[in-house]
N, C-alpha and C positions, 0 to 999 in steps of 0.2 A: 856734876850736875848737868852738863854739856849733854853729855852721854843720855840721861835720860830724857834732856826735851828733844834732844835731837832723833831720837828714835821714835819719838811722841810724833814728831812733825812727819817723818816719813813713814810712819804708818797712818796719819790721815789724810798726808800726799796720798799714799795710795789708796786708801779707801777713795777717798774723793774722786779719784782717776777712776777707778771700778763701776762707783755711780754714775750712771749717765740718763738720759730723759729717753725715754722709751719714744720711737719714734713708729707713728700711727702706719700700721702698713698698708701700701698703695691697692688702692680699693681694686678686685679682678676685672680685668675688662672686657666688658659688655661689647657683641659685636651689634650692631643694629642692622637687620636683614629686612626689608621690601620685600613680597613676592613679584617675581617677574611673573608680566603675564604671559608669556609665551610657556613656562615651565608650569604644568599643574599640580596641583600638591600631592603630597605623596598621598597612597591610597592603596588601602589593598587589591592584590590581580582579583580582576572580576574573574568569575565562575559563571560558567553557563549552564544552566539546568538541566537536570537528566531526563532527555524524550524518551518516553518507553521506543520500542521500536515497534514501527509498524505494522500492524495484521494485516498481512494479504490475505484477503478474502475471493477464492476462487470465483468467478461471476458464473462460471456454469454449473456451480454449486449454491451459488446464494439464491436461496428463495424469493428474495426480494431483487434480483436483476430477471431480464425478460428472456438470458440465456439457458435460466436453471427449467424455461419450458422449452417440452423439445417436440411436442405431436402438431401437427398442422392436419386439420378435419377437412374433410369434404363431405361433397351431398352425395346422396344416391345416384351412381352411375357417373361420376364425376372425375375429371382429374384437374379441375382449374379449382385455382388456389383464390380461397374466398378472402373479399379486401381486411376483414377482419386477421387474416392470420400477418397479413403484407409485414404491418411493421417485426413481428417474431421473425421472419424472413431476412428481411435486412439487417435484422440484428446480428442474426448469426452469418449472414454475410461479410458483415464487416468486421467480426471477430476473426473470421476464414483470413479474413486481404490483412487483418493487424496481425496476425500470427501465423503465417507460412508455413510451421511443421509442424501444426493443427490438421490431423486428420480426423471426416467424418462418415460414417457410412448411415444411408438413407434408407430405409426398411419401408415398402411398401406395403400396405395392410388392408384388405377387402371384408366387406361382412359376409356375413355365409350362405347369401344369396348369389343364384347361380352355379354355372358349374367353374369346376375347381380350375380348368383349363382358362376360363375366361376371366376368373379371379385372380389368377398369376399374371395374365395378363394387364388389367387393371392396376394393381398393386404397384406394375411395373412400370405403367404410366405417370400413375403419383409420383412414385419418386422421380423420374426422370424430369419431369415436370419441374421438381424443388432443388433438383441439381442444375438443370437449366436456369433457373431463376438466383441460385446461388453463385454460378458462375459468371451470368450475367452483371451481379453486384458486385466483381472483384475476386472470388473467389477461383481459385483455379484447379483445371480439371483436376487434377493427378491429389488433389486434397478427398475431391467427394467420390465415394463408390455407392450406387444405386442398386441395391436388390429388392425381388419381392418375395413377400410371405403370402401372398394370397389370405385365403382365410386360414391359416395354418394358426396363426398368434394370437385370437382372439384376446381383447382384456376383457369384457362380457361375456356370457355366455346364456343368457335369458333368448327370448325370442321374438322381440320387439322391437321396434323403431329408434326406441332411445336406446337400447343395448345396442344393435345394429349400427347406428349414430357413431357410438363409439367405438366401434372396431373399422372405419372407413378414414384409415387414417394413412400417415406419412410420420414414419418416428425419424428423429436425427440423433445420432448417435455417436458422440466423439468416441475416439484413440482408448482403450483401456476399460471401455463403458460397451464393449460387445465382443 
């Protein structure tokens, strides 16, 4: 009878040993972080928006700059440039002096009074006139070339004062445009 309480005992020795108290596991640790205020939070890379790109708008093409006009009028018998045209003058003066490999050629134009000798002549004053006043603003020689049409180019052709009006003129004519 030894025999079986003694085997009784050491099999609840060991049970007993086997049980133990379950011990609570140590809670994870929490780090606790402040933001510095030197460091900013994190964030997404900014994006910068897409510019379309640019329209360059040629100015001696846009309607609405004072380059896309190019005739400069005069009176009957005239080759002085009326104060009315001045500022178109300086304009395209100072387009001449900003852009250097800007060339223009100047067409002189008479109505079709008188003779054709004295009309060439005239025509050739005008322009010479509008190149002298364009060089004078900056522009330089070797940009402007002055000829005349006499009455050869009418844009009128009627027989009157205001048709006449408008063939008494000085065209400017950039690079590629004559």
């Amino acid at each position: 009878m030894t025999r079986p309480i003694l085997l009784s005992a050491i099999a609840i020795v060991l049970l007993a040993a086997c049980q133990s108290t379950p011990e609570a596991p140590a809670p994870a640790g929490v780090e606790e972080r402040a933001p510095t205020p030197s460091a900013p939070p994190p964030s997404r890379p900014s994006v910068e928006p897409v510019k379309p790109p640019a329209i360059s708008v040629n100015p001696l093409k846009d309607p609405n700059n004072i380059l896309s006009k190019r005739s400069v009028y005069f009176d009957f018998d005239s080759d002085a440039i009326k104060p009315e045209y001045v500022p178109l003058v300086e304009a395209h003066a100072k387009y001449l002096r900003d852009n250097r490999g800007a060339k223009i050629l100047i067409q002189g134009n008479a109505d079709e009074r008188g003779s054709r000798e004295y009309n060439i002549g005239l025509g050739q004053r005008r322009a010479d006139v509008l190149k002298k006043r364009l060089v004078l603003l900056g522009a330089t020689d070797g940009q402007i070339e002055s000829v005349s049409l006499g009455e050869e180019k009418p844009v009128c052709t009627e027989h009157d004062e205001a048709c006449w009006a408008k063939n008494r003129r000085g065209d400017m004519l950039y690079g590629g445009e004559y």
